[in-house]
C-alpha positions in Angstrom: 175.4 207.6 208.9 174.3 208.5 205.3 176.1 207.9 201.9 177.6 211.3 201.7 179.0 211.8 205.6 180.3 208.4 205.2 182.6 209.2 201.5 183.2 212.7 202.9 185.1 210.8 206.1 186.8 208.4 203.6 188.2 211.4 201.5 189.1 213.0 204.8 190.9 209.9 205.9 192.4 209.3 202.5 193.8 213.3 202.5 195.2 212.6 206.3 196.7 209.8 204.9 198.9 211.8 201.6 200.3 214.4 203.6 201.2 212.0 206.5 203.4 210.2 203.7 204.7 213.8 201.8 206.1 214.7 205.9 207.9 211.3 206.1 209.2 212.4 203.1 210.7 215.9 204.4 212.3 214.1 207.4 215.3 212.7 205.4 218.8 213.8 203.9 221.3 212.8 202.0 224.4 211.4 203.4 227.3 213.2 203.7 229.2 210.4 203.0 227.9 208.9 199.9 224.1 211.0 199.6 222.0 208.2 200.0 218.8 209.5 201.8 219.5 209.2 206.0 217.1 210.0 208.8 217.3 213.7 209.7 217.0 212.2 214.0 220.8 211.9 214.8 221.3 208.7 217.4 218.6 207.0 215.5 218.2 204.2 213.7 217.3 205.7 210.6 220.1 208.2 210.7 222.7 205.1 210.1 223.0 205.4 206.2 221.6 201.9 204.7 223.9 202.0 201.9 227.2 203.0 203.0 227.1 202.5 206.7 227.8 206.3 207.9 226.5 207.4 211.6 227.2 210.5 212.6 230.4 210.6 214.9 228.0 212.9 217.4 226.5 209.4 218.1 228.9 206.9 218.6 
């Protein structure tokens, strides 16, 4: 593999790796409860609010 092929697969990887982290990102919202950021997957873990405890009564 030459120089280039081998920095132009590093700056793909690199690029992959940005807009992996701007989705996880998009997949929150804010709590109705106090607007902390929550986990937009009701019944998961991340959906329980880590400061103020909410869950969504759908889940319980």
């Amino acid at each position: 593999m030459t120089k280039q092929k081998m920095n132009n697969l590093i700056a793909l990887v690199f690029k992959q790796g940005k807009d992996n982290s701007k989705l996880s990102k998009s997949k929150t919202q804010p709590c109705p409860q106090c607007g902390y950021p929550i986990g937009i997957i009701s019944g998961s873990n991340e959906a329980i609010c880590k400061n103020c405890g909410f869950k969504d009564p759908c889940c319980e």
